[in-house]
Residue frames as qw, qx, qy, qz and C-alpha x, y, z in Angstrom:
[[0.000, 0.885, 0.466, 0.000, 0.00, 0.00, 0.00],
 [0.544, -0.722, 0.077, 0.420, 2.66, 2.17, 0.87],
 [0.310, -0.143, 0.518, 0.785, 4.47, 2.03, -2.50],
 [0.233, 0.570, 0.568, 0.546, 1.71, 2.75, -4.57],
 [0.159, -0.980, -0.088, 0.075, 0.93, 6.10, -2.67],
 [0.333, -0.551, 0.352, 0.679, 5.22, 6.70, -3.00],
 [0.454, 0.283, 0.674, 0.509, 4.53, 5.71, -6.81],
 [0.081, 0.799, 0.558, 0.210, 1.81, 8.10, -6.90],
 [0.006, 0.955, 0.174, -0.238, 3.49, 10.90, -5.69],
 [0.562, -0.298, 0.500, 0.588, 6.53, 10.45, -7.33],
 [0.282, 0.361, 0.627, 0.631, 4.72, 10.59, -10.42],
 [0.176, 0.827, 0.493, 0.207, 2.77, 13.20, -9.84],
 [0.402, -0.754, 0.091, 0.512, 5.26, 15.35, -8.59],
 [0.471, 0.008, 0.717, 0.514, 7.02, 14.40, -12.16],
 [0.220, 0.597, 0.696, 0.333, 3.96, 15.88, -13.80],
 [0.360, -0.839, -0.268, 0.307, 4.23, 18.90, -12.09],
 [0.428, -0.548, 0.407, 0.593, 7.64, 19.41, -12.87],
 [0.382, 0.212, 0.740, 0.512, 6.89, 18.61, -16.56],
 [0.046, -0.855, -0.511, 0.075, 3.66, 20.89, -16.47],
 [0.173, -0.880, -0.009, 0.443, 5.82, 23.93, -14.99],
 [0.488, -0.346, 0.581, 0.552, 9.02, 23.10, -17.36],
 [0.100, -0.015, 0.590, 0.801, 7.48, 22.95, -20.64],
 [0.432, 0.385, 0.526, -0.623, 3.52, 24.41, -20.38],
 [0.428, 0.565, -0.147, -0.690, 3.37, 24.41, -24.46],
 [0.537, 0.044, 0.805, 0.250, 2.40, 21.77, -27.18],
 [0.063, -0.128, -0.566, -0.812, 1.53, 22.29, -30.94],
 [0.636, 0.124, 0.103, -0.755, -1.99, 23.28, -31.66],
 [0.558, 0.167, 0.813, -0.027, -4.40, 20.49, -31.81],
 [0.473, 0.773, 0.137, -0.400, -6.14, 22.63, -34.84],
 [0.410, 0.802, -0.400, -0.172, -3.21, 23.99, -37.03],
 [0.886, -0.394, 0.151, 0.191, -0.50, 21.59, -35.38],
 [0.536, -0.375, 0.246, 0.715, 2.25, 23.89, -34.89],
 [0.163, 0.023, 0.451, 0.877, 1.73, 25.97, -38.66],
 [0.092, 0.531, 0.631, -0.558, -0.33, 28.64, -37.71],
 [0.056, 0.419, -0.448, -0.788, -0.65, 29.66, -41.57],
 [0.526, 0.255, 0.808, 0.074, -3.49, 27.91, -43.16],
 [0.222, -0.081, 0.662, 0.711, -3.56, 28.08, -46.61],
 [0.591, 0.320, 0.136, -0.728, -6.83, 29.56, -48.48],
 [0.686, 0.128, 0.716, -0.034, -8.86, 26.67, -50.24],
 [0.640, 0.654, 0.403, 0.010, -9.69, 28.57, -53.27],
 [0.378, 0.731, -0.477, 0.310, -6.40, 31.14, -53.86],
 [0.904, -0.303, -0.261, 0.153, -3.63, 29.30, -52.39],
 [0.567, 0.141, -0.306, 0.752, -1.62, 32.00, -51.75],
 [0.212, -0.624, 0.111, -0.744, -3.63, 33.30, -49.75],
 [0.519, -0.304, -0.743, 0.292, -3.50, 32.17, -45.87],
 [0.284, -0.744, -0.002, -0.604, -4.69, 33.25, -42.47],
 [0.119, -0.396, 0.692, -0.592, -4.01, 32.81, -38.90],
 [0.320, -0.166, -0.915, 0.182, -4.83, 29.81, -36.60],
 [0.500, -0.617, -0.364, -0.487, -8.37, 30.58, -34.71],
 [0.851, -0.333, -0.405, -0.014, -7.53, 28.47, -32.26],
 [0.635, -0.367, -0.142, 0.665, -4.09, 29.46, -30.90],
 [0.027, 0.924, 0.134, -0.356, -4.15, 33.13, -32.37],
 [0.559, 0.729, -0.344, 0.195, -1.16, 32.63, -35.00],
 [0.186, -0.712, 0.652, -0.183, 1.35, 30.90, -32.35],
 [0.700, 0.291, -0.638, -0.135, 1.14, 27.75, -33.12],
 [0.429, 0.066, -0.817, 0.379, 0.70, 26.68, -29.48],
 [0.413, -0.623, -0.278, -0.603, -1.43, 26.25, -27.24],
 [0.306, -0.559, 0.628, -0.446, -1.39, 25.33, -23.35],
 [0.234, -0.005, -0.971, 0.044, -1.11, 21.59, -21.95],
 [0.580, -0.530, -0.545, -0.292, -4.78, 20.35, -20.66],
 [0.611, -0.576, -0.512, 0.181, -3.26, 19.92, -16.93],
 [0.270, -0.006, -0.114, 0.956, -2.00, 23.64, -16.92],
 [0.425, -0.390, -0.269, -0.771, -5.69, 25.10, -18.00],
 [0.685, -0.583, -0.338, -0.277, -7.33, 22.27, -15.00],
 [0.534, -0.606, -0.253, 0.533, -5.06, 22.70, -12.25],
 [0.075, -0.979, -0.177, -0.068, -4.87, 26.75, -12.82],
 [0.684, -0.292, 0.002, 0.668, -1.14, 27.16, -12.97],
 [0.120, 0.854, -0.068, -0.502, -1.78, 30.47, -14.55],
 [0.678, 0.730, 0.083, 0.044, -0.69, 31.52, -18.05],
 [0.452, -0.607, 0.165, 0.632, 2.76, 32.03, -19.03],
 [0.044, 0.707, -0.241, -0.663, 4.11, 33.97, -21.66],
 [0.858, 0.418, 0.226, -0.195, 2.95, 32.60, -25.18],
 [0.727, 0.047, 0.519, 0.447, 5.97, 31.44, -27.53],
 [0.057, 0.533, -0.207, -0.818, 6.94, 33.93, -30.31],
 [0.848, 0.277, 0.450, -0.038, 6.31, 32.91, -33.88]]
C-alpha cells in the first residue's frame, strides 16, 4: 500500500515538474503551422483561430489545475 501512494506521488510530482518546465504543445487545430492556406487562392493564408497565430497552445493539466498563463511562444 505504501508504495503505490510513493509511486503516486513520485509521479505526480514528475507531472508537475513537466507541467511547470514545458507548459506548451503544438496546436491540436493547425499543429504547430499557424498559416493555413486559403482553399480557393492558395496564396492566400490566415491565422490559426484556435491558438491566435502561435502555433501553441497550453497543456490540458496547466488550463485544470490553474497554474496560470505564461508567456505565449513567439512565432
Amino acid at each position: 500500500m505504501e508504495f503505490w501512494l510513493i509511486l503516486a506521488a513520485v509521479l505526480g510530482m514528475g507531472y508537475l515538474v513537466s507541467l511547470r518546465r514545458n507548459p506548451w504543445v503544438a496546436c491540436s487545430r493547425c499543429r504547430g503551422k499557424p498559416r493555413r492556406r486559403g482553399w480557393m487562392y492558395m496564396y492566400a493564408h490566415h491565422i490559426c483561430a484556435k491558438c491566435g497565430g502561435t502555433g501553441q497552445q497550453l497543456r490540458m493539466g496547466r488550463k485544470v489545475l490553474g497554474l496560470g498563463t505564461p508567456q505565449p511562444p513567439s512565432p
